[in-house]
N, C-alpha and C positions, 0 to 999 in steps of 0.2 A: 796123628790121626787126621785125614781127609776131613773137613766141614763140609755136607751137603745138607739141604733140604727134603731129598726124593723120596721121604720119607712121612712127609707132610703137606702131601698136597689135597689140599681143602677149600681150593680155592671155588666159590657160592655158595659150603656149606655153612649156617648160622653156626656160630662158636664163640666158648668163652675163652680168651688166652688167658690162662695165670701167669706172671710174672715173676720168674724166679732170680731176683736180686740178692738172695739170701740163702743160701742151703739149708740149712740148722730152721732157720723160721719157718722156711714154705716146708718141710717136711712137718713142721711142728703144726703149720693151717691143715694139711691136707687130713690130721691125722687126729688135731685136738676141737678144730671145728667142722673138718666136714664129717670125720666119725670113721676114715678110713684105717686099716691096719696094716701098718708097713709089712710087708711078710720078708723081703732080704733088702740086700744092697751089694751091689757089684763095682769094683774097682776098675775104671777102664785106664787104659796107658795113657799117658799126656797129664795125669793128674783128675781125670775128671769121675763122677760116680755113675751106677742107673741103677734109680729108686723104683721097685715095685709094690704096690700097692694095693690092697686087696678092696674093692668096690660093691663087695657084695653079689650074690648069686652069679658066682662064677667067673665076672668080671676082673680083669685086671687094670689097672694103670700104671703106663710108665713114663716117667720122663730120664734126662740126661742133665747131669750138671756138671759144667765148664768153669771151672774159676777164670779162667783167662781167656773165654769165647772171647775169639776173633770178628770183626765188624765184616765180613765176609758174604753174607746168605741176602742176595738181591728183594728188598721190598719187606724186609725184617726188620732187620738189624739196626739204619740210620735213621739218626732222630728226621723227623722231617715237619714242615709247616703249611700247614692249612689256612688259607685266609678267612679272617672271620673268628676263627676259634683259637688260632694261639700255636703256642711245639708240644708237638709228640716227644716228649724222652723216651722214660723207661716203658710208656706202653707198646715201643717196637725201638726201644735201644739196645736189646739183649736178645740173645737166639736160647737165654737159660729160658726155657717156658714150656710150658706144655697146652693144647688145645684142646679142648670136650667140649663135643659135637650136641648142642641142644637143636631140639625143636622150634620153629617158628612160631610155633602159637605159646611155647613157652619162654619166650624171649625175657620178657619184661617179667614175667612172674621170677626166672631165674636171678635176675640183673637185681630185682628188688632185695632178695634175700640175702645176697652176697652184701652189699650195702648194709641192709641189716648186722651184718656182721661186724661192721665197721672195718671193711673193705675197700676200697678206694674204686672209683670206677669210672673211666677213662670216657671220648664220646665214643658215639658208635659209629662206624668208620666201614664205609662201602671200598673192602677190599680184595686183592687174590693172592693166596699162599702159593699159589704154585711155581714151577721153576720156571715160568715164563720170565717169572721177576718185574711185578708190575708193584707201585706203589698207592697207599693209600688216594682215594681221589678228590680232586682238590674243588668238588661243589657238596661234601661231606659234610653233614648237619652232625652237633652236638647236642648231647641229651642231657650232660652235665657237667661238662666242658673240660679238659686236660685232667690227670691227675698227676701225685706229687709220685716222690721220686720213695714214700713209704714203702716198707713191704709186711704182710706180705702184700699183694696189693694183685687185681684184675683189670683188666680191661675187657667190652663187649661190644664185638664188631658184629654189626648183619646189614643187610642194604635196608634203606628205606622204606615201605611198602608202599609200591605201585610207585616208585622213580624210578627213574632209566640212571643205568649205572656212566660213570664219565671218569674213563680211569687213563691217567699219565704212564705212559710206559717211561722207566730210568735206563737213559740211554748205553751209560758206562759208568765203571766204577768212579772215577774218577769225575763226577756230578753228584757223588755224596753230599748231601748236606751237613756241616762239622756239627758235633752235637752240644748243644748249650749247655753251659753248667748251672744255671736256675730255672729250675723247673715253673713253669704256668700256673697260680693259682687260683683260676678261672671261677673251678666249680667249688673253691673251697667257702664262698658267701652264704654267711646267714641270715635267712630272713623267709620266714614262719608265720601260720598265726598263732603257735607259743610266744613268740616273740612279739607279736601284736598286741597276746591279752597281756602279759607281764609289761608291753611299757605301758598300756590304758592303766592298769592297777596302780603302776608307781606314779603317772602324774595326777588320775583321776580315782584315784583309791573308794575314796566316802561317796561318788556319786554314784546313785541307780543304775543299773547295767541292763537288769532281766526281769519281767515278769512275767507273771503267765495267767492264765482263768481260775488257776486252783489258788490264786493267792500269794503264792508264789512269790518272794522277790529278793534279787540277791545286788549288789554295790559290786563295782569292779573288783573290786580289793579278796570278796566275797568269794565272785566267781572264780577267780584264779588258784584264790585258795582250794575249793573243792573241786575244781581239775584235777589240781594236782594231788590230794586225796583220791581220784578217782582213780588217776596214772597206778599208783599206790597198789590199788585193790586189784585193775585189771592185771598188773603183773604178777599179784599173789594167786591172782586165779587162772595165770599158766599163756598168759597172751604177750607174746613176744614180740620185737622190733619186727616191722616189714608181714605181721598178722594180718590178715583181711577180718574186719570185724563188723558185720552191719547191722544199721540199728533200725529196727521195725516197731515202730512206738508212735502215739501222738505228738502232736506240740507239745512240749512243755519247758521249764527252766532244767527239769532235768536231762530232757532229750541236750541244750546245749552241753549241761555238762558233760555228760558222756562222750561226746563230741572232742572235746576241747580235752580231755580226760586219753582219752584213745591214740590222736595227734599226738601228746604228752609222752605218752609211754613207749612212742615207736609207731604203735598200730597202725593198717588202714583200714578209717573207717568208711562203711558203706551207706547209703542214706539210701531204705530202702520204702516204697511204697506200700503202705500196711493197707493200702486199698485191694491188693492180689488178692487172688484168689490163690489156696494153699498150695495147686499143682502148679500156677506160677511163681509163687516164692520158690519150692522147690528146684524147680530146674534155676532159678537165679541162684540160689545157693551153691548147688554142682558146679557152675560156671565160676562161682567167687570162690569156692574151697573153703570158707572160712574156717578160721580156729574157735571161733566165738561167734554166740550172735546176744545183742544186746535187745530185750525188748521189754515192755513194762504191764502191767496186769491185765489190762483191755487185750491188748496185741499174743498176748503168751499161747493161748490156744491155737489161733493160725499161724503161728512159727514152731509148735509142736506137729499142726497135724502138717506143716511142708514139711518138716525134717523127717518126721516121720515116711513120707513118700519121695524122699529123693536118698540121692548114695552116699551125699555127704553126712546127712544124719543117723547113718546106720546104726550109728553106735552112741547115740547120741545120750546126751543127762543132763537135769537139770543143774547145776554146783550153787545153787542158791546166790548169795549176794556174793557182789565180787571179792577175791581174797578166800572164798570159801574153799578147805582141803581135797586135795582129790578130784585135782582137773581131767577133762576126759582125756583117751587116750587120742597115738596120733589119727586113729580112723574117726574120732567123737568131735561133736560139737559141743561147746561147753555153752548152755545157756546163762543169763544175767543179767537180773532183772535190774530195772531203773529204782522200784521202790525201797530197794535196800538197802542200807548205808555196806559202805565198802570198808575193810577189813580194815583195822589203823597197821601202820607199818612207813618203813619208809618210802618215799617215791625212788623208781625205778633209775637208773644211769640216765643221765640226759643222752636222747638219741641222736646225736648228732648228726649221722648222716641220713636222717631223714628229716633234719629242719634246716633245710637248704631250698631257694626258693623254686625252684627247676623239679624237686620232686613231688611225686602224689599226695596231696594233701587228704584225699578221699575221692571216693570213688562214688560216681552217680547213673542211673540205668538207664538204659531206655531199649524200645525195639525196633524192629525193623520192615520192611517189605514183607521179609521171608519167617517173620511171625516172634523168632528166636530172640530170647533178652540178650540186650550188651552190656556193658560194663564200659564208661568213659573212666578216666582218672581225669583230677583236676588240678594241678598243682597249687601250688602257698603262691607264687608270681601271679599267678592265671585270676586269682582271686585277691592279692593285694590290688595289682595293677587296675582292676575292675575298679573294686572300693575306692582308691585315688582318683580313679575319671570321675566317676561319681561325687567324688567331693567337691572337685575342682568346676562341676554345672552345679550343683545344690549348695548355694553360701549358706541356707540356715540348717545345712546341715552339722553341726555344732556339740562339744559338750555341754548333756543338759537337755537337748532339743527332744520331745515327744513321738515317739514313730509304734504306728498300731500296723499287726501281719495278722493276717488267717491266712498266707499261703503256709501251705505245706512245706515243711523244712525240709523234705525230701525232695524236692524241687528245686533246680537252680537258681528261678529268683528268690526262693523262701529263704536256702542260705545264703543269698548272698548279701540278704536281708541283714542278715546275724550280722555275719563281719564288718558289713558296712556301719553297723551302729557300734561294735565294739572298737572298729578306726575311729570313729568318728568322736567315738565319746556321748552317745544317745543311749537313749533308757527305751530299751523294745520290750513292747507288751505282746508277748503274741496269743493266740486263741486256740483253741482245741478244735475250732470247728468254724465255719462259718455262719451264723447268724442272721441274717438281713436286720432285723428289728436290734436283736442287740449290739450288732456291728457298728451302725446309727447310735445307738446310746451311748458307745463306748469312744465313740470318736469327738461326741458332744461332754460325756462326763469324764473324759478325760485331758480333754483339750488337745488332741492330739494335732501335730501339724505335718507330718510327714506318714506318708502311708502307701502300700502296693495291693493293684487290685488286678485281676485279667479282665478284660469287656463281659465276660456274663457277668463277676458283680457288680462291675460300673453301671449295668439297664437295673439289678437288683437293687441297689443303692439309692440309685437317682430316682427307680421307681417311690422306693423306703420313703424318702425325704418331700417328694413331689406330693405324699398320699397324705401327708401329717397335715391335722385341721391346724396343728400349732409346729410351725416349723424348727427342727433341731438348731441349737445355738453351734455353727460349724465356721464361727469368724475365727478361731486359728489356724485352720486345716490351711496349709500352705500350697500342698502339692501332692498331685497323685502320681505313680510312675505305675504303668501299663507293658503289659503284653503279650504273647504265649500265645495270641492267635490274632489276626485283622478284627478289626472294630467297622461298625457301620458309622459310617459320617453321620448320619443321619440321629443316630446316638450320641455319640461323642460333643457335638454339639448342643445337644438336650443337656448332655452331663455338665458339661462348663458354663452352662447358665445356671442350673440350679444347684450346684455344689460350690460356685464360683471363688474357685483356685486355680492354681497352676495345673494343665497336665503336659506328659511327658510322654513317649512315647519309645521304648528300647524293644528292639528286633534281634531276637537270637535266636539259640537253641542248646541241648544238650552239650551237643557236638563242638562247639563255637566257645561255650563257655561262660560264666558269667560278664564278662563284658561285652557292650552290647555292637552289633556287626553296625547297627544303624540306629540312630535316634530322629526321632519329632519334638524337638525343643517346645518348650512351651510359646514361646511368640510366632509358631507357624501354626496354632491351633487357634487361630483368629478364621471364625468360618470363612471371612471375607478373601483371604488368602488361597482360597480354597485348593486346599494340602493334608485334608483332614483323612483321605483316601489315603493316602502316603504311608509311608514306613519310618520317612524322614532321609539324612543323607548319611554316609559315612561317617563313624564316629572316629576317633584318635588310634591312630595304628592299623587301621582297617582298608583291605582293597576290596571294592566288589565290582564283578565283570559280567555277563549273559553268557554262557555257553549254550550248545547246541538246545535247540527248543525253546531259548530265553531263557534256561536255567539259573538259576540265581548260583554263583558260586564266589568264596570267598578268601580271602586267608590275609593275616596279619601278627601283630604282635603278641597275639594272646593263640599260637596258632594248634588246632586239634592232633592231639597225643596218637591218637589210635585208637581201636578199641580193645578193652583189657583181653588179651588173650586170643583174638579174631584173626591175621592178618588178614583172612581173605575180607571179612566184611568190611575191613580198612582200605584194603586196594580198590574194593566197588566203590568204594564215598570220597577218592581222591584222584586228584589228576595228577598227571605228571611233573607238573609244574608248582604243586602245592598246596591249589586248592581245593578246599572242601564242596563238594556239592551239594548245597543244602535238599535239591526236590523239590524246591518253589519253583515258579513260572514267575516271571516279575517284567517289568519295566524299570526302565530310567527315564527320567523327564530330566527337561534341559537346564532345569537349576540343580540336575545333580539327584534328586529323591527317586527313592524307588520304590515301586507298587508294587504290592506281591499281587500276580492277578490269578495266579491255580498253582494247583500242586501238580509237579511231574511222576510224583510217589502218589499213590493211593491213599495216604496217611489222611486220615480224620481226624480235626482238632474240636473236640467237645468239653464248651467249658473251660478252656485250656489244658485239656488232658491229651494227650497223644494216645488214637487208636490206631493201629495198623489192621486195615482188612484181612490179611494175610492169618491171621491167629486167629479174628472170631469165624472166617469160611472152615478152618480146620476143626474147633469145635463142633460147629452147623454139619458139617456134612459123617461126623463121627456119630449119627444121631441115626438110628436103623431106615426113619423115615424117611432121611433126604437121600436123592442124588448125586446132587450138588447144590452148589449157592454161590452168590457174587454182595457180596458186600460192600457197603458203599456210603458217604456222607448224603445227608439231604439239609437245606436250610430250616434252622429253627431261629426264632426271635429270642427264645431264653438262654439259649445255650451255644447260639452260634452257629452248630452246626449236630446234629444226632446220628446216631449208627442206623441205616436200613439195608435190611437185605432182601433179596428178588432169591428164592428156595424153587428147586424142583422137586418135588414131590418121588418116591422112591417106588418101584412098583409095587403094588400089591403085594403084602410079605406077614406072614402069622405072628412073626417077631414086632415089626413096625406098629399095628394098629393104627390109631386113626392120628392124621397128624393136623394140626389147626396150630396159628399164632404164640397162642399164652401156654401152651403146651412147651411149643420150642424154644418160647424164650426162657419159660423155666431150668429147662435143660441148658444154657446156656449162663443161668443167673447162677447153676453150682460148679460152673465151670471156670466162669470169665469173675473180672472186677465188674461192678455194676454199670459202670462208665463205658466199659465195652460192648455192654449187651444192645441189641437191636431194640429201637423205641416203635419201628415198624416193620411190619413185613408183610411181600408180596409174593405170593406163589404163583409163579410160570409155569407154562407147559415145558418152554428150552428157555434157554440163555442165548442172545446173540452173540454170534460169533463173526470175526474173519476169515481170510481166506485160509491162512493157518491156522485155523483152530482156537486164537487168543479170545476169551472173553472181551468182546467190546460193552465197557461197564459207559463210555461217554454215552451209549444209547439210550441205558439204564437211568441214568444223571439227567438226562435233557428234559422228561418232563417235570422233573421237581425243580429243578433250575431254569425253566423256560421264564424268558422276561427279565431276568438280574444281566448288569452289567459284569460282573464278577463269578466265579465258578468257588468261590470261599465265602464265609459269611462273618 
């Protein structure tokens, strides 16, 4: 029988190759885990088979199996090497395979699951099937590097988003590359933060891990234990390897367990902000699909009334504590709450191939320009590697050492808060909420020496401590670490005389990851240096460049994944060449630090919360009164910066009535998080415009910003 290809030409469409090194097996994957029904099997001449397969409504699949496939089919068949990542064997050593066709925006949701499976999964490799006969190309990034010569076993090729393809045509046969008899085992390293808490447990067992406001408090030894209780309960209550599971809950020691609990059993968990409003959870939920969502008595109402209004909670039920009978169906979400102990039973298979350090450790949100939630992942590397810089600037950071958080753990610095104190071997107290007056007491009655604040509570704090007729005893507070948004030098400097400790200064984002693009070490926060304007310089693993407008853009060792499920919102936020663009306006000064001096995105940072205009105008002008509206940041001394918007009023309408300020923001406070809503508003006759038609919002900005060197607060 003839060997062709012409039958497989696929070459740009996103696909998963299965790897058929086995017949007996990959018939046994296709049919015991992915649920297909073999319907025949046909004998072809030369000794080989073709298996059909039934895929459900109507669908067939087929492939052909060759015992004795010849090395023959241009750009398949030969193992070949990519620099940087290692050989391709069997992920294009065999023409036994078959190809299904996924969706781009289902890439990684697909890739995940298979993995789950305990699956093998090869990089992902910019290449063309077709009979041209081009080979894999040799500037091909891995996502989790080579796999083994296992079966049954997959690999998942698709191009990059937003690179430019660079592909080697194979001149002649006779330029094969001979194929290696040991396979690469790149991607097969473990290292987790399972693996994190279990070795703090084994060397630091009896020492303090967690506490929290409710009293709360668990020992390494402690915590590891009820993880893996937790892992236990979520697999009794029907959450599987490679689940999406997010948790909508306060601080507490049980938010980490659950956490650490979810990781444990395969899951990925979701850290999600319980400040939404329900028709924002909602559509976050749609987009994450989850199997579960985890959230605890306060939270339970607004993740009923979002499930209730989105498609993923159609079918939704509560299954009470984890391990409880009777998990929802596949269209249901299964709720589960924090306060319940989990079901006793054993802990689930170690997941192996999800504690590797290249994959999603959880997943954290944010929005965008165009209003819509994302979904980052963040892998176990992305966040050990973090925690290690950080060690390796903070000597007392130590087993033992005292560290207080009121950031929100759904927040990038809040967890990476956690992990840093579980590497580290620290006892983290965190808070339900933030305090001013008891934030000050707890840092004095606790002796706290390590601690994270954003600039609204460094003026809240410093104000705290400045007001006291008897000043708080804060001689071990060592060091503060800042940032989520620009500080005023003009604070910053008030802060380090009357708190007088270290500060620190780290520049990131969602996107970026928990390690920081840039740092302000503490010895450039000498007013006299005057640096205190600064971001700081690049930190360990980090390039940062200007692109057009002075854009701040970045990329390095810790480099941004994508976002969960987007390609397109992934290709706007990346260049060709790698980097991410953050939407700052920045400088570089000639020691290297960089100024963030405006945002190129509209994004309002209040508080350190991220608003994007784009969402609250959509609300605003859904309102029978308005027009339109342009939304926009204005400077505040408490917050940094607050949401204002400039409204046109709607014509005259029997529906509308009368529209005034506290009217609309109302409507806006059952729409939005509170942090989104307008603090001000100004109604216009119009909106300035350009010559095409764009809202010019700098016109809007100019008089609230007239007189500041900076367009950020």
């Amino acid at each position: 029988m003839a060997w062709s290809n012409r039958e497989f030409e696929l070459g740009g469409v996103n696909h998963l190759a299965l790897v058929c090194s086995d017949m007996k097996r990959t018939v046994e994957f296709y049919t015991g885990v992915l649920g297909m029904r073999l319907v025949k099997t046909i004998d072809l001449p030369d000794g080989g088979q073709h298996f059909f397969l039934d895929m459900g409504g109507g669908n067939l699949l087929a492939f052909f199996w060759f015992p004795e496939a010849p090395d023959a089919v241009p750009g398949l068949t030969t193992a070949q090497t990519s620099p940087g990542i290692g050989e391709f064997t069997t992920a294009v050593g065999t023409m036994n395979h078959v190809a299904i066709s996924v969706p781009e925006e289902r890439f990684l949701e697909y890739r995940a699951k298979l993995k789950a499976k305990g699956v093998k999964v090869a990089p992902v490799i910019d290449h063309d099937d077709s009979p041209s006969g081009t080979r894999p190309s040799s500037t091909t990034r891995s996502t989790s590097g080579p796999s083994t010569s296992r079966t049954p076993m997959a690999s998942c090729w698709s191009s990059p988003a937003g690179a430019a393809s660079s592909r080697s045509r194979r001149t002649s046969g006779s330029n094969r590359a001979r194929r290696p008899t040991v396979a690469s085992r790149r991607c097969d390293r473990l290292l987790s933060l399972t693996h994190v808490l279990e070795w703090r447990a084994s060397v630091t067992r009896d020492h303090a891990a967690l506490g929290d406001h409710r009293g709360a408090v668990l020992t390494f030894g402690e915590l590891a234990a009820a993880a893996e209780r937790a892992a236990a309960g979520y697999a009794a209550a029907g959450v599987r390897e490679g689940d999406v599971v997010p948790i909508v809950a306060r601080n507490s020691v049980r938010w980490a367990v659950a956490f650490f609990g979810l990781i444990r059993a395969g899951a990925l968990p979701a850290a999600v902000n319980w400040r939404l409003a329900a028709p924002e959870l909602g559509g976050l939920l749609d987009l994450a699909r989850p199997a579960a969502v985890v959230t605890d008595e306060a939270c339970a109402p607004l993740v009923e009334a979002a499930l209730s209004a989105s498609a993923a909670g159609a079918a939704a039920r509560d299954a009470g504590a984890p391990g409880a009978a009777g998990a929802a169906g596949d269209a249901g979400v299964t709720v589960l709450r924090l306060e319940d102990e989990p079901a006793a039973g054993p802990p689930p298979e170690r997941p192996v191939a999800r504690l590797r350090g290249p994959e999603p450790a959880l997943l954290l949100h944010t929005s965008g320009t165009t209003g819509r939630p994302k979904l980052v992942p963040v892998t176990h590397e992305q966040l050990i590697g973090a925690v290690t810089f950080l060690k390796l600037e903070v000597p007392e950071a130590v087993p033992g050492a005292r560290h207080l958080s009121a950031l929100p753990l759904f927040h990038v610095a809040g967890l990476a808060n956690l992990v840093y104190t579980v590497f580290t071997g620290g006892h983290l107290h965190v808070l339900g909420g933030f305090d001013t007056a008891a934030f000050v007491d707890e840092l004095a009655a606790r002796r706290i020496q390590l601690t994270q604040l954003v600039p609204t509570l460094i003026r809240a704090v410093t104000e705290e401590v400045r007001s006291r007729a008897t000043p708080p005893d804060l001689g071990d507070l060592v060091e503060v670490v800042y940032g989520a948004s620009p500080i005023d030098p003009a604070l910053l400097g008030l802060a380090v005389e009357t708190l007088g400790c270290r500060f620190r200064q780290n520049y990131a984002s969602t996107e970026t990851g928990p390690l920081p693009v840039t740092t302000l070490p503490p010895e450039d926060h000498d007013p006299a240096r005057g640096l205190l304007g600064t971001a700081g310089r690049p930190s360990l693993g980090w390039e940062v460049r200007l692109g057009e407008f002075g854009e701040v853009q970045v990329r390095g060792a810790a480099p941004f994944l994508g976002y969960w499920n987007d390609p397109d919102a992934t290709r706007e936020v990346m260049t060709g060449d790698g980097f991410y663009r953050t939407g700052d306006i920045g400088t570089i000064g000639a020691g290297g630090h960089l100024t963030i001096v405006d945002r190129l995105k509209d994004m309002i940072v209040t508080g350190g919360e991220n608003v994007y205009p784009a969402e609250v105008e959509s609300v605003l002008a859904a309102h029978p009164g308005v027009r339109e509206a342009a939304v926009f940041g204005v400077p505040d001394e408490r917050w940094g910066e607050t949401v204002h918007a400039a409204v046109v009023r709607a014509g005259e309408s029997p529906d509308a009535g009368p529209l005034d300020a506290p009217s609309l923001t109302a409507w806006a406070r059952e729409r939005l998080a509170g942090f989104k809503c307008p603090t001000g508003i100004t109604f216009v006759p119009e909106l300035p415009r350009n010559a095409t038609g764009k809202i010019v919002k700098t016109a809007l900005r100019e008089r609230h910003w007239a007189g500041r060197g900076r367009r950020v607060s």
